[in-house]
N, C-alpha and C positions, 0 to 999 in steps of 0.2 A: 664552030659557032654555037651549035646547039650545048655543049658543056661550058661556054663563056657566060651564057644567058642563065644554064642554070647554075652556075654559081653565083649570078650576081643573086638571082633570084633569093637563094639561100640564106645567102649573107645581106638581104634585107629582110627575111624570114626572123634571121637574129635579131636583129639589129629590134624588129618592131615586138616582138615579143620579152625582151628585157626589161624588168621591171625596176622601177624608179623605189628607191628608198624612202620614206619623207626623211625629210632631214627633220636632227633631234637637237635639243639644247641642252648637254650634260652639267649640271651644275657639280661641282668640285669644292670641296672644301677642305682646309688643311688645319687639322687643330692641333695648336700648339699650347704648351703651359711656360710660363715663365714664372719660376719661382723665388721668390726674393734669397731665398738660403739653401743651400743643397740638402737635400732630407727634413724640408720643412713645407704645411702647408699652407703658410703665407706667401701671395704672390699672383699672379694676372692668370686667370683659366678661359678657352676661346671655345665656344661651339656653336651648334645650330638648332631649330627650333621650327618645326612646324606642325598643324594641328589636322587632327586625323581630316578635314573637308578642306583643310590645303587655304582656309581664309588668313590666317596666319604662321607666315613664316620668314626667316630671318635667321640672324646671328647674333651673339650676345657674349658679351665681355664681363667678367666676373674677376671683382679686386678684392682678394682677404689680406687684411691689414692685422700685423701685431696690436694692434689697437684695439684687437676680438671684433673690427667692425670691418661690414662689408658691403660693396659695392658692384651692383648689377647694371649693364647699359644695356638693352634689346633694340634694333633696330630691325623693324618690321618692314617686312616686304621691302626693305633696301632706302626707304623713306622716313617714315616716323621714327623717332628717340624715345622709348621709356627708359628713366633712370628711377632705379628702385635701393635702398637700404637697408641694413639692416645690423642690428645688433648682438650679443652673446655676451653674459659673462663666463660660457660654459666651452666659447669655442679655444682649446690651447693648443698647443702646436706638437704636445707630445701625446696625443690621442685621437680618435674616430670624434668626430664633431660636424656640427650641424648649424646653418645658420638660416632662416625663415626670412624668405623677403618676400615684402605684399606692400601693395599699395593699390586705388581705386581699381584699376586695372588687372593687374597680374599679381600672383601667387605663384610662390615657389619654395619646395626645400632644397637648400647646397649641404653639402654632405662630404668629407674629404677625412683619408687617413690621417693621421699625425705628421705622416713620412712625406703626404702631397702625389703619395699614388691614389687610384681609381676614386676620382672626380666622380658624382652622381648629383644628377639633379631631380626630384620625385615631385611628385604633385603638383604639375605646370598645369595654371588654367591663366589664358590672357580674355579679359571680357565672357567669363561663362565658359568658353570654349577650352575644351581638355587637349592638350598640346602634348607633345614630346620634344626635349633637350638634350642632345647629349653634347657632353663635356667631355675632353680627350685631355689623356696626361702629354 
């Protein structure tokens, strides 16, 4: 009886001593490019965005068009749309190229090899605030 007792005992010794995890919310994101021509950097590039005090952040969709023009969609904190533009007559598709989108809001340089490998986006500020984007090929 007295070895019954103390195991139960023990096995509520565990039981109340195990400690509880918090639970967490891993945010996952999968970036993917889709490129209008194979070994070109015209074509839809996908990533994410947020600013070093976390007031904004999101995903953003980035369209470079044979047109040398291009097209930025940010959707902040999963709510708001900015849609930004921009142009180039310098962006071509067989070289490192650059294309500047700003508007009241948000600043940004896109930045792509010729070939539509390593996507970079430099100088993110949305409203004042210095952000980080990265772009995946």
């Amino acid at each position: 009886m007295k070895q019954l007792i103390l195991v139960l005992v023990g096995a509520l010794l565990v039981a109340s001593c195990s400690s509880e995890s918090p639970s967490e919310t891993v945010l996952e994101t999968q970036f993917t490019v889709k490129t209008a021509a194979t070994h070109s950097n015209f074509g839809t590039y996908y990533g994410t965005f947020t600013s070093v005090d976390n007031r904004y952040n999101g995903t953003v969709e980035i369209v470079v068009k044979p047109s040398l023009e291009g097209m930025a969609t940010l959707k902040l904190n999963g709510e708001k749309s900015i849609e930004l533009s921009a142009y180039s007559e310098y962006f071509t598709d067989d070289e490192y190229s650059e294309l500047l989108f700003r508007n009241d809001e948000v600043t940004f340089v896109f930045s792509v090899e010729g070939n539509g490998i390593n996507p970079l986006v430099q100088n993110c500020i949305i409203n004042d605030v210095v952000t980080t984007m990265l772009i995946k090929e």
